[in-house]
C-alpha positions in Angstrom: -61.5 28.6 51.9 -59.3 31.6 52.4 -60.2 35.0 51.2 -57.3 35.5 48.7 -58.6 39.4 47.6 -57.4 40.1 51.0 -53.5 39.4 49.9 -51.1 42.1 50.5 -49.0 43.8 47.9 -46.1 43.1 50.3 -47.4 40.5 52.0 -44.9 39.2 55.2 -43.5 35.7 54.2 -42.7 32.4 56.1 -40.4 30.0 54.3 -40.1 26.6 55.0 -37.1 24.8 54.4 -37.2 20.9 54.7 -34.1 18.5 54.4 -33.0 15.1 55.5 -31.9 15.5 58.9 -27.9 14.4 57.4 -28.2 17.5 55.7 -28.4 20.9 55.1 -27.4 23.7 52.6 -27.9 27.4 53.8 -27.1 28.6 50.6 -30.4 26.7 49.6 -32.1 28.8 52.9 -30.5 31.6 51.7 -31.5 31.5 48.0 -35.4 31.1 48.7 -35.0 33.7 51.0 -33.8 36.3 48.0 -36.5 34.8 45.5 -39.3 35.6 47.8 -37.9 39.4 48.7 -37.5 39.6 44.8 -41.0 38.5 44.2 -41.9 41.4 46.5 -42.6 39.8 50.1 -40.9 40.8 53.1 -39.5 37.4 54.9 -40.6 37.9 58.7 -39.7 34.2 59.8 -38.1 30.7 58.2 -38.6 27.2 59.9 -36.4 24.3 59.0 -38.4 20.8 58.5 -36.6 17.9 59.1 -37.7 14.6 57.5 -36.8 11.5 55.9 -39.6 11.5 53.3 -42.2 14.4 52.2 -45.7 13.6 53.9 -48.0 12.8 50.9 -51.2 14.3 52.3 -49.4 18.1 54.0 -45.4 17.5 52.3 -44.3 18.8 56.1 -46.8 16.6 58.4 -49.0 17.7 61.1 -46.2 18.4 64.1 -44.8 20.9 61.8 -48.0 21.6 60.3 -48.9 22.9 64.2 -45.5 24.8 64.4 -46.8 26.7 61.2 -49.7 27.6 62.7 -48.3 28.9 65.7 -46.1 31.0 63.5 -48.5 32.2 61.3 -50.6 33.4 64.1 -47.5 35.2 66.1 -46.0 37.0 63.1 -49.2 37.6 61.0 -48.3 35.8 58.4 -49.7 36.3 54.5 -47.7 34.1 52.9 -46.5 30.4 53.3 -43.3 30.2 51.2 -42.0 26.3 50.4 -38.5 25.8 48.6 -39.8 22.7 47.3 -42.0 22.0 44.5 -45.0 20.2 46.0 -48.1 18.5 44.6 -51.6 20.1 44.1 -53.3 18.1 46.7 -50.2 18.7 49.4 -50.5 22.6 48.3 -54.9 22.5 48.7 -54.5 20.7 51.8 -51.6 23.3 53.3 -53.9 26.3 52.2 -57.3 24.6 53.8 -55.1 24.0 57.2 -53.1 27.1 57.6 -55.7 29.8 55.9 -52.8 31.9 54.1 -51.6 31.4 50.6 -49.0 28.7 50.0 -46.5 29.1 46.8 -44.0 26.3 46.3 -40.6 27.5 44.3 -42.0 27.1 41.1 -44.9 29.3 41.6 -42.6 31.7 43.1 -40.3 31.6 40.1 -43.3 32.1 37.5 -44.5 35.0 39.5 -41.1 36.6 40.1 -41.2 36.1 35.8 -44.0 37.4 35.6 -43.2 41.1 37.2 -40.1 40.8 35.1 -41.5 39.8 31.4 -41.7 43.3 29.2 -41.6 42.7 26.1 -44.5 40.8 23.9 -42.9 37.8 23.6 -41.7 37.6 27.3 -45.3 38.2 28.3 -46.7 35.6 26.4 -43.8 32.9 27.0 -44.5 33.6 31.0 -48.3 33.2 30.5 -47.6 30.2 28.7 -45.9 28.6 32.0 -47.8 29.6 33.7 -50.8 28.1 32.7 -49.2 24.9 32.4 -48.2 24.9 35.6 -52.2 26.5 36.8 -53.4 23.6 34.8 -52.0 20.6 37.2 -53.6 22.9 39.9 -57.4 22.4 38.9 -58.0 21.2 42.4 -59.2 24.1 44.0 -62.4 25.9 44.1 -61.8 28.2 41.2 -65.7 30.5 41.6 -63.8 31.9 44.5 -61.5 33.5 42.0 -63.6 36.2 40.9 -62.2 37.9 43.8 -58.9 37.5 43.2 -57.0 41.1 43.0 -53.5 39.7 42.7 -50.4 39.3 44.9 -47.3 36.9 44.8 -48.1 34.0 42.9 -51.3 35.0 41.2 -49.7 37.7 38.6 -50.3 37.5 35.0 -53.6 35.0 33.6 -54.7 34.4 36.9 -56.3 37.7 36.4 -57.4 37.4 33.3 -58.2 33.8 32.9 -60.2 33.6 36.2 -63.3 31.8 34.7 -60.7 28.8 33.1 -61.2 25.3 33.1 -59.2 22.4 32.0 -61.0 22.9 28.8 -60.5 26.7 28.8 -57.1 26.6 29.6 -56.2 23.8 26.9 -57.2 26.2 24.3 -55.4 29.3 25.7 -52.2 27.3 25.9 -52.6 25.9 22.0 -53.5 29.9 21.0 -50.1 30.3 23.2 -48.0 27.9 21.2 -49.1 29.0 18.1 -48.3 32.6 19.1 -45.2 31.6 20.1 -44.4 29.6 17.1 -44.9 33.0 15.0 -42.3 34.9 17.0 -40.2 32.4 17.1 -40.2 31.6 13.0 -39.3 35.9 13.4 -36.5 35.1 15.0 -35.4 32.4 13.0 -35.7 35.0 10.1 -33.5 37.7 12.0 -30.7 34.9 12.8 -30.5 34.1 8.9 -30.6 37.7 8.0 -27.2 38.1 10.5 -25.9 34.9 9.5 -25.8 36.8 5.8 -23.2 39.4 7.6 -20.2 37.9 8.8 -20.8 39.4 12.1 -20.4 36.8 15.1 -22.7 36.0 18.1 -21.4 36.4 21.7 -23.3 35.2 24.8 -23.2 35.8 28.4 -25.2 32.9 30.6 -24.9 32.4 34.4 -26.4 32.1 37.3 -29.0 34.6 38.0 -27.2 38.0 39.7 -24.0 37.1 38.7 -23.8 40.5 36.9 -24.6 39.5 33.4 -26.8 42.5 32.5 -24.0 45.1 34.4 -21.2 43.4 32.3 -23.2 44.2 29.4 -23.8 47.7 30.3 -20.0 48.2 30.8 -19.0 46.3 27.2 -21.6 47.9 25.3 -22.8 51.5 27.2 -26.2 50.3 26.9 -28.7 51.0 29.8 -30.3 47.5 30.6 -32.0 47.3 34.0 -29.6 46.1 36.3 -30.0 45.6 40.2 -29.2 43.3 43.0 -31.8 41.2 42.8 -32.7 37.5 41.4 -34.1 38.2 37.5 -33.4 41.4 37.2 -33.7 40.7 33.2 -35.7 38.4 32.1 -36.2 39.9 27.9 -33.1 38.9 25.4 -31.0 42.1 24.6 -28.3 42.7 21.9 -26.1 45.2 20.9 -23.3 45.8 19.0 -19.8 45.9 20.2 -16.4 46.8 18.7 -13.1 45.2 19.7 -9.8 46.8 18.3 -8.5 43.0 17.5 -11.0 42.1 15.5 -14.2 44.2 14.5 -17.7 44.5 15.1 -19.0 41.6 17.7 -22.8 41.3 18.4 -23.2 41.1 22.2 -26.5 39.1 23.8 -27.9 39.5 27.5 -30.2 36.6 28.2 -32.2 35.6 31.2 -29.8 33.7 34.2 -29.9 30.7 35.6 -30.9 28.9 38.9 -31.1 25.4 40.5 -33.7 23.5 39.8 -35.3 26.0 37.2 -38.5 24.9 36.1 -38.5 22.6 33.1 -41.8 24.6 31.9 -39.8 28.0 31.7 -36.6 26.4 30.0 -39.9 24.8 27.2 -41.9 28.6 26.9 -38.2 30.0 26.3 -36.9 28.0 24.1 -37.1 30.4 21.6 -35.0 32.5 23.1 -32.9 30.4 24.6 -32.2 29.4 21.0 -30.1 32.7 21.1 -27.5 31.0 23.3 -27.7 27.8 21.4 -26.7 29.4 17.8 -24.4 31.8 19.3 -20.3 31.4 18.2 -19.2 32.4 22.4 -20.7 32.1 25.1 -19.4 34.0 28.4 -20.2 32.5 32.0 -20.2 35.2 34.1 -19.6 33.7 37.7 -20.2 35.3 41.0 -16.4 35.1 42.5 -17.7 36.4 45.6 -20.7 33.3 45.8 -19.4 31.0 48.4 -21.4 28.4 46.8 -20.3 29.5 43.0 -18.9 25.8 42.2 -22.8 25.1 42.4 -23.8 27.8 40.2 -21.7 26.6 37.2 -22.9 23.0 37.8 -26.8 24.7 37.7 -25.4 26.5 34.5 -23.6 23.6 32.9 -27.2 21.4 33.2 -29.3 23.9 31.5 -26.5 24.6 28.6 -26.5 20.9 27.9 -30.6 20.6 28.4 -30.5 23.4 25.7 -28.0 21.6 23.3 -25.5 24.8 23.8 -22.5 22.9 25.8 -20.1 22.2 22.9 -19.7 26.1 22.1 -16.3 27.8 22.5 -16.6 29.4 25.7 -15.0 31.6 28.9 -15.2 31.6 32.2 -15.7 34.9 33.5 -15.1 35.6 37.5 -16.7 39.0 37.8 -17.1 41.1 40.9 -13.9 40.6 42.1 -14.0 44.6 43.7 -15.6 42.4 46.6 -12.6 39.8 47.1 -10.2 42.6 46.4 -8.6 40.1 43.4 -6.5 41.5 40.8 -7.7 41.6 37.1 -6.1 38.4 35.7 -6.1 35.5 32.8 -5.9 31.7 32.5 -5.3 30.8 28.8 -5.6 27.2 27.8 -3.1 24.4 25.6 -3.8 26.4 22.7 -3.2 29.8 24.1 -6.5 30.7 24.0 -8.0 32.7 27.1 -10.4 30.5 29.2 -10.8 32.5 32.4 -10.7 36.2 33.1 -11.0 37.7 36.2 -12.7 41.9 36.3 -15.4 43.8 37.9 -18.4 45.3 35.6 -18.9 47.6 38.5 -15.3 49.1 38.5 -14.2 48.2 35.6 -10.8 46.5 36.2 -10.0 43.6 33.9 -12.9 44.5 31.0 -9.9 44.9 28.5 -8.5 41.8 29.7 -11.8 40.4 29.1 -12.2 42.3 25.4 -9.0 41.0 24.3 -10.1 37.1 25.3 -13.2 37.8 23.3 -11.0 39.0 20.4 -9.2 36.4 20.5 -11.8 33.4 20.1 -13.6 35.4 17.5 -10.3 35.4 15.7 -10.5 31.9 15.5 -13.5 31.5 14.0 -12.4 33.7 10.8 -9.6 33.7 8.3 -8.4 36.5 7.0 -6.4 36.4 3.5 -5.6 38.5 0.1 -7.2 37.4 -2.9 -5.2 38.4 -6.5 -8.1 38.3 -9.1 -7.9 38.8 -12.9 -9.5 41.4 -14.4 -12.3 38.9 -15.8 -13.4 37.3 -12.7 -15.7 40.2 -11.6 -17.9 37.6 -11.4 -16.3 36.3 -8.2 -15.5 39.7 -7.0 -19.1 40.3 -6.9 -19.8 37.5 -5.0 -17.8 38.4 -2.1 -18.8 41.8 -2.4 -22.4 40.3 -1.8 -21.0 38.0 1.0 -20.2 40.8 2.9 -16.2 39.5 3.4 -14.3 42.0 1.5 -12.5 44.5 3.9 -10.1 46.2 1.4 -9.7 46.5 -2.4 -6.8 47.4 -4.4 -6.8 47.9 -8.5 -3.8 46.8 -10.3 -2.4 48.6 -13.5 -3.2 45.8 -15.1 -6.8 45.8 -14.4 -6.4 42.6 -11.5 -8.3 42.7 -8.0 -6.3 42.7 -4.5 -9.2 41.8 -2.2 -8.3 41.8 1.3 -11.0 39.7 2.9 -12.1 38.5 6.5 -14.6 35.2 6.3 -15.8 32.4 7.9 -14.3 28.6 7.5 -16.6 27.7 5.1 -16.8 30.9 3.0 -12.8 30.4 2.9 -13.7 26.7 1.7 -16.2 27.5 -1.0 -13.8 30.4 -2.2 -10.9 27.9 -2.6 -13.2 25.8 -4.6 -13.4 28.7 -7.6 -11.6 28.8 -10.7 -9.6 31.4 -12.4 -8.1 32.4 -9.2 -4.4 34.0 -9.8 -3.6 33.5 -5.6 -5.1 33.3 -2.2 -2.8 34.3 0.8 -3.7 33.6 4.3 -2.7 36.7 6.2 
């Protein structure tokens, strides 16, 4: 077996790329490609595989298996790089033949997490998939692991969980879950407490570095990290925003998206993908400069429906158009509602194009209206003093309430209910 304490910190990368000789996707090449350089290695070489099946024993069989070699040998090679997901034995038997670390795209994806994951929650929901996805790898030799000093694909419990077995990691993942389940009830707690405040949700999902986290920087001034790179944020972030048409909006930044993401992540997430699923908009921000962004929303579109989020009001958001040199523009649907927007987070054309669509689905969501109360009912005026609806209050001479109000469908339901109500006017 392979010294693995000898890995690089930037160690040079081969990726292997097999397809069906009928077909081939370069964006796919190209996408692997960007994971790897975002995990941190620099991609010296790529070989294309072509086959009808996987081989069970190597996944690339032994004439390519040879053609490896060679290339390892030629362009010292750290790092075998597959953009498949392959099984333990395939990945043991790869390592044993070629001598160099092998990562398939899942392992590349948890690592790539891994560097990313800051906060405590992150942390522990990356360490979580990870060892789920360690644990269906208990082939190997693990007393060689006491060695290990890190590199792509052995970040985060591979360093601390290096004595592990099945047995071991069994209880680290229940610990894990329990952990999780903690910060998660939290959660739960903090999206009552704003559910109290009639203050809406909005979420931006897409593809990862579609400009999610720069869009979020423009709207809100904040300073999340933001480069050109795949899962550049990883950690849930939300900040308030104010739109002229309606009020104060909450904006959420969430992880992005990618093809064939690894169920594990979308399970040790879930809590905060439940941020998307209880959110009142969501914005897909779209790379309009993608050649292959038709596949992106597909990707998208799978993991908001895996996530039970597809059914919420959302808007298509082409961003980046500074790089197609497209005009800020708008598509509104039947109801006259915006549905697309088209604007830059870098330059800035289109974001109050973009504002205004928000403004106007959020408008939806609310009714505003003046409420004529008697003077006693200050029974009910409290009560929508404590709901947190009442934007304006006016005293008659005769002692009667003028409540201009702004609430939700239901609040506007239950209030219609109450007695000893002199008039309601929807404004």
């Amino acid at each position: 077996m392979f010294d693995i304490s000898q890995s690089k910190a930037q160690p040079n990368a081969l990726i292997i790329y097999q397809r069906d000789a009928s077909h081939e996707d370069t964006e796919i090449l190209d996408e692997i490609q960007l994971l790897a350089e975002s995990a941190g290695a620099t991609v010296v070489s790529t070989l294309t595989a072509f086959r009808r099946s996987p081989d069970p024993a190597t996944f690339i069989g032994k004439g390519k298996l040879e053609e490896v070699k060679s290339a390892i040998s030629a362009d010292e090679i750290d790092l075998v790089v597959l953009n498949h997901s392959v099984s333990p034995i395939q990945e043991r038997n790869l390592e044993r033949a070629l001598k160099v670390r092998v990562l398939d795209r899942t392992g590349l994806i948890l690592d790539i997490f891994a560097q990313r994951a800051s906060s405590h929650e992150g942390k522990l929901q990356v360490e979580l998939a990870q060892l789920q996805h360690i644990s269906t790898r208990l082939v190997r030799g693990w007393t060689h692991l006491e060695r290990q000093k890190g590199g792509i694909g052995l970040r985060g419990p591979g360093e601390t969980q290096l004595e592990t077995d099945r047995r071991l990691i069994g209880h680290r993942i229940k610990a894990l879950n329990k952990r999780l389940g903690v910060v998660s009830s939290q959660r739960q707690l903090r999206r009552k407490s704003r559910a109290k405040v009639p203050v809406p949700t909005v979420s931006l999902v897409g593809y990862t570095n579609a400009g999610k986290s720069s869009l979020f920087n423009r709207i809100t001034n904040a300073k999340v990290y933001a480069q050109d790179q795949l899962f550049a944020t990883l950690d849930t972030t939300m900040r308030r925003m104010e739109l002229d048409e309606f009020g104060t909006a909450i904006l959420s930044d969430t992880v992005g998206f990618i093809r064939d993401l690894p169920h594990s992540l979308v399970q040790a997430f879930h809590s905060t993908l439940e941020e998307v699923s209880s959110a009142h908009l969501l914005l897909h921000i779209v790379d309009v400069a993608s050649s292959y962004r038709e596949e992106c929303i597909t990707e998208v579109d799978k993991v908001l429906k895996e996530i039970d989020a597809c059914d919420i009001p959302s808007v298509m958001i082409y961003n980046k158009i500074d790089l197609t040199n497209t005009e800020p523009k708008v598509v509104r649907n039947e109801a006259g509602l915006v549905d697309r927007v088209w604007c830059s987070a870098h330059t800035g054309q289109g974001i109050e194009l973009l504002l205004d669509a928000i403004s106007g689905h959020l408008s939806q969501l609310h009714t505003r209206c003046r409420v004529s109360l008697p003077p006693e009912n200050g029974k009910l005026r409290a009560q929508l003093y404590r709901k947190n609806v009442v934007k304006q209050e006016v005293i008659n001479d005769d002692g009667s309430f003028m409540l201009e109000c702004d609430m939700s469908p239901a609040d506007f339901g239950w209030l219609e209910k109450q007695p000893n109500i002199n008039a309601i006017e929807c404004l």
